[in-house]
Structure formats: C-alpha cells, structure tokens
C-alpha positions in Angstrom: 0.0 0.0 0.0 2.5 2.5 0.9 4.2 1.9 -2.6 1.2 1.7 -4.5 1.3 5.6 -6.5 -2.4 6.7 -5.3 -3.4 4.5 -2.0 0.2 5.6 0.0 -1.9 8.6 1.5 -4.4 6.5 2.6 -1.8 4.2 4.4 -2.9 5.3 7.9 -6.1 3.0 6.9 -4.1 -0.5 6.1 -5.1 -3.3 7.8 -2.5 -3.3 10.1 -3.6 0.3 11.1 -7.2 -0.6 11.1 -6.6 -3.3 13.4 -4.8 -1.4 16.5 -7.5 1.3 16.0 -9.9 -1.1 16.4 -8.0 -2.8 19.5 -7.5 0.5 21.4 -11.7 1.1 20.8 -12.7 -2.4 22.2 -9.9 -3.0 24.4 -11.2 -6.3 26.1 -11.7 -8.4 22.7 -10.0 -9.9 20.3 -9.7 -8.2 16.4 -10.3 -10.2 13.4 -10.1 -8.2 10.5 -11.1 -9.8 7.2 -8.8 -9.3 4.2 -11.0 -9.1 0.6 -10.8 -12.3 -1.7 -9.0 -9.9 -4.2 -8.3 -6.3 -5.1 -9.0 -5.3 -8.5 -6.1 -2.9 -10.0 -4.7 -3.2 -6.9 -7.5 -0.6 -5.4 -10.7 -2.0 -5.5 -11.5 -4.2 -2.6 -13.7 -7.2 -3.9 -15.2 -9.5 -1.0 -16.7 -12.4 -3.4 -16.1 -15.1 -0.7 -19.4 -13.1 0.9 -21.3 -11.4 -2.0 -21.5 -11.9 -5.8 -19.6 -8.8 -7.3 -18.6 -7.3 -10.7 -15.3 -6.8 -11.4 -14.7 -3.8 -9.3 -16.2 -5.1 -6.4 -19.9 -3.6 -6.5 -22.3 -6.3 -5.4 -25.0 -8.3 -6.2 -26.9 -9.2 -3.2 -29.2 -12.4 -2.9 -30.3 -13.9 0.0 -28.7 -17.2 -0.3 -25.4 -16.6 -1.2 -23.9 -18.0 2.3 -22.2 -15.3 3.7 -23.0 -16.1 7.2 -21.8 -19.6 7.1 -18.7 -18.2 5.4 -18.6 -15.6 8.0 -18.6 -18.6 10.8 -16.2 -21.2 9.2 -13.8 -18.3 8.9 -13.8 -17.5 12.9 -14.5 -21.1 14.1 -11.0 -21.7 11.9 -9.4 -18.5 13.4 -10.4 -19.4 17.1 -9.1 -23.0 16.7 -5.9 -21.5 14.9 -5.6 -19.3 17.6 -5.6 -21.6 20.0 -3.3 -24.2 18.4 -0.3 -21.2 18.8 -1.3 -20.6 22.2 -1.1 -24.2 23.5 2.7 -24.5 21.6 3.6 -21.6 23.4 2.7 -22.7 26.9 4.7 -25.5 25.7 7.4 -24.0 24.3 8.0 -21.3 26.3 5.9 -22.0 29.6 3.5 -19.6 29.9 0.7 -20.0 31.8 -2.9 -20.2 30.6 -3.5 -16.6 31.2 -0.3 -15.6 29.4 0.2 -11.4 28.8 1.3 -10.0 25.6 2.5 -6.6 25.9 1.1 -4.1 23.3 3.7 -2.4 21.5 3.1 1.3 20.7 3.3 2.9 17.4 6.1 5.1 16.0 4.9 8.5 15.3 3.9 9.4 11.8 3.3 12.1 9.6 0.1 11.4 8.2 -1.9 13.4 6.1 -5.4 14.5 6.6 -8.0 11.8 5.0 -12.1 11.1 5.2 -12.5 14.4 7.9 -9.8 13.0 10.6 -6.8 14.8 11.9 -3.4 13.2 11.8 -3.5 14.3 15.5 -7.1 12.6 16.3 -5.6 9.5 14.3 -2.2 9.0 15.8 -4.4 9.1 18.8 -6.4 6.5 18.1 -3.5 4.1 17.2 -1.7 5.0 20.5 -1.2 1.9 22.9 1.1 2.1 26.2 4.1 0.7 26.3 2.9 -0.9 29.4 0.0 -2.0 28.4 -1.4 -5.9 28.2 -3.8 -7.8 27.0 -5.0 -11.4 28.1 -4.6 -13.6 25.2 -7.1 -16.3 27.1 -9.2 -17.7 23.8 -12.4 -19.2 24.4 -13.0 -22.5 23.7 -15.8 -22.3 21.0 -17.1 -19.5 18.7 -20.5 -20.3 20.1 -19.5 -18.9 24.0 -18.9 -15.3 23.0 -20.5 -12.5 21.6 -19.6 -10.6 18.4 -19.9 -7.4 17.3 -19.7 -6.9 13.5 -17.5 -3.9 11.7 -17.6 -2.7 8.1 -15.7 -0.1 7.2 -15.9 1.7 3.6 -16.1 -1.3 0.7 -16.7 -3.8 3.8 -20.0 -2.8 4.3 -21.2 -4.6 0.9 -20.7 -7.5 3.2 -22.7 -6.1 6.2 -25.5 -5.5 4.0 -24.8 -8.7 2.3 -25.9 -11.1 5.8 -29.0 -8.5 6.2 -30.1 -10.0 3.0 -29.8 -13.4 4.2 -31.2 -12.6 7.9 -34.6 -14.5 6.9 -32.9 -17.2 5.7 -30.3 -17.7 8.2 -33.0 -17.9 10.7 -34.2 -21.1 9.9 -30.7 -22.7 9.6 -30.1 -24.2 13.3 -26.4 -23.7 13.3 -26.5 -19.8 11.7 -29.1 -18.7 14.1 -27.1 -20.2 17.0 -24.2 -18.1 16.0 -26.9 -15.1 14.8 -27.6 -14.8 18.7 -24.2 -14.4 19.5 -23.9 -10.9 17.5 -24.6 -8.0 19.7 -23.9 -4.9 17.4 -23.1 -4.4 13.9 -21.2 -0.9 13.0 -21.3 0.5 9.5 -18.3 2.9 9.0 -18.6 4.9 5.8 -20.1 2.9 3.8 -19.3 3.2 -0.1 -18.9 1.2 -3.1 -18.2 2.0 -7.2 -21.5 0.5 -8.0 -24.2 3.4 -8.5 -26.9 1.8 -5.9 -27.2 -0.4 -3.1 -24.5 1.7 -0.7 -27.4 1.2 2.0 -29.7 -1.2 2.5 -33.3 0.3 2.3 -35.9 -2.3 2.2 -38.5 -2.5 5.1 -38.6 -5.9 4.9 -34.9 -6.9 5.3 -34.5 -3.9 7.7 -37.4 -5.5 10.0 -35.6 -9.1 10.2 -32.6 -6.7 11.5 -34.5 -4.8 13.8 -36.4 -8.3 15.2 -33.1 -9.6 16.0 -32.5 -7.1 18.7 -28.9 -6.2 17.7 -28.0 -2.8 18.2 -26.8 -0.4 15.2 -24.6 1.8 14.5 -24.1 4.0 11.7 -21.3 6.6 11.0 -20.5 8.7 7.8 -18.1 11.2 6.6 -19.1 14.2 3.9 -16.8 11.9 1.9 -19.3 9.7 1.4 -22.9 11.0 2.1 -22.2 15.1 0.5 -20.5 13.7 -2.5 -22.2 15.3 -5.6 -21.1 12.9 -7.7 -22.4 10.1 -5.8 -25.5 11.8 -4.3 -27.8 8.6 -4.2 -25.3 7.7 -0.9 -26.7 10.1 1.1 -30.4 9.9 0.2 -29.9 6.0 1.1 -28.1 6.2 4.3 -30.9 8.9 5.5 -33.7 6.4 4.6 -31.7 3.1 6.1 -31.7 5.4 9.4 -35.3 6.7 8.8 -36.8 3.1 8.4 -34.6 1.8 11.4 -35.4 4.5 13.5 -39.4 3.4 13.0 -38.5 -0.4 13.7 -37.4 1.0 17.3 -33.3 -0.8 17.5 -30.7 1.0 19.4 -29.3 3.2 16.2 
C-alpha cells in the first residue's frame, strides 16, 4: 500500500492500522479483521467469498449466497488457529494459561489529513502504552462469546450482504445459534463503485434486523454521504436510518 502511487496517503487505513485502531476502541476483545478475496487494480476491494460482485467489487446481493456460514467457518477456523499457537507456546515457552502479551506502541507518523480525521485525532487512536497488556485467554468455541460486527468503507457490501440473508439464516439451526451471538453491527462509511445499493433500504430486510434485537450503529463522513457525484449515498443512508429508526433498535 504505501508503494502503491495513489493508496500511499491513505496508508494510515491499512489493515494493520485498522486493526490497532480497532484494538484500542474495544480494548477487552479480540480483532479479526477480514482481508477481501481480491483487489482489483490493486484498489478496489472485492469481497466475493461473501457477496457476488462485478469486477470492481460492487455487489449483487441475494439472499442465499452464504455469507454467514462463510462468516462462521472463517472465525471457528481462526479461534481453533488461535488456539493451536497458544497451547505451543505454553509448551514451548511455559506460559501460563493466562499468558500477557504486551502491546507495543506505534512510531509516530506524519500522516496526512483523510475522510474528515486529523493526523492528530488519528495518531491518537492508534496510540497503545508501552505498558500496556492484553489477556490472550481464547475461548473455547465461537458459540461462547458474543460478536460485534464492523464494516468499514467497501466492507459494508458484506454487512448489508448477511442483512439480505437474515430471513434465511433464521431457519438454519447452526446460523441462528451463531446469529444470537452478535450484539452490534457498526457500519463505518459505507461506499462502493457501484451506482446503488450503498445502504440497505428495504423494510422488509431492515425489519428481520430490527427483530433480531442487535443494536446499530451508523457513522458517515461528507466523503461519502455530500459527495455530488455520488449523491444517491446520502439519500440511502438517510432512509436506512429513517426506516430503522421506526422499527425502534438502538441506532
């Protein structure tokens, strides 16, 4: 990214940047952050492991596609990865089943201003104490935790993606079992390169969602929702918090 002759000013948004961010706002849980199946000219993130998508990434939703079994083989597969390298450690190194990792903290950077954040509001965000810890205890099965879903820019295609399957899922014992466990699902800025679809605005999905009783949460930049060029992104993310709003979830 930081080579690439566009996306290096964007850098401060990598994964690896996304991920501490995200580490330093929910300080007791553990981060997964899901790469994209490809990128398209090396700039257009495509998720088609969760949703059928052109070849610049915009989607095609359905409501059988199985993103929420993909969605749930991927973190049963992380957990028991996670736990596989925990176990050789306590053998290797003799830690105990509670074993600290310290949290290393970032080197300043000179970052330039992106999406409506300060470098200084950003650096702060990424900011972890050198003293810091973190218990590294995994659980022992995706089904005894709760999750709380995250979509930032392009990944939202994917959050809107399981909405679209909600119904569906619902009747599959094993996805609703693991549809129970989510707690809150935060769509960051959403924004695609198709020319619809950025929000979800059906009544009908949006009521599965708001029957579920998982709380939402919505936040946009004038990068997104005042773009001219793009103006239907705005009009769509006001409706998908109007119709919300009259289903009564915690938006």
């Amino acid at each position: 990214m930081s080579c690439h002759p566009e996306n290096f000013q964007w850098e401060h948004w990598s994964f690896e940047n996304v991920a501490t961010i995200l580490a330093h706002r929910f300080p007791d849980s553990f981060i997964w952050v899901v790469k994209c199946s490809r990128m398209h000219l090396h700039k257009f993130s495509c998720y088609d492991n969760f949703v059928a998508s052109n070849m610049f990434g915009a989607p095609e939703h359905s409501t059988d596609f199985g993103a929420f079994k993909h969605l749930h083989a991927l973190l049963v597969n992380a957990f028991r990865l996670s736990q596989n390298i925990l176990q050789s450690q306590t053998t290797t190194h003799g830690f105990s089943k509670d074993a600290k990792v310290s949290a290393r903290k970032s080197e300043p950077q000179s970052v330039p201003t992106a999406n409506g954040c300060s470098s200084t509001e950003r650096e702060k965000d990424c900011e972890c104490s050198n003293n810091s810890t973190m218990n590294f205890t995994i659980p022992s099965a995706v089904g005894a935790v709760s999750f709380t879903l995250i979509g930032f820019s392009k990944g939202c295609v994917v959050l809107n993606q399981l909405l679209y399957e909600l119904k569906e899922a619902k009747k599959d014992k094993n996805t609703d079992a693991f549809l129970k466990n989510i707690k809150a699902i935060y769509w960051l800025d959403g924004g695609h390169s198709g020319g619809s679809n950025t929000w979800v605005t059906y009544p009908e999905v949006l009521k599965e969602l708001a029957q579920t009783g998982i709380e939402v949460h919505s936040h946009v930049t004038p990068y997104q929702v005042f773009d001219t060029m793009r103006s239907w992104i705005g009009r769509e993310h006001e409706k998908f918090v109007q119709i919300l709003e009259e289903f009564d979830p915690v938006i």
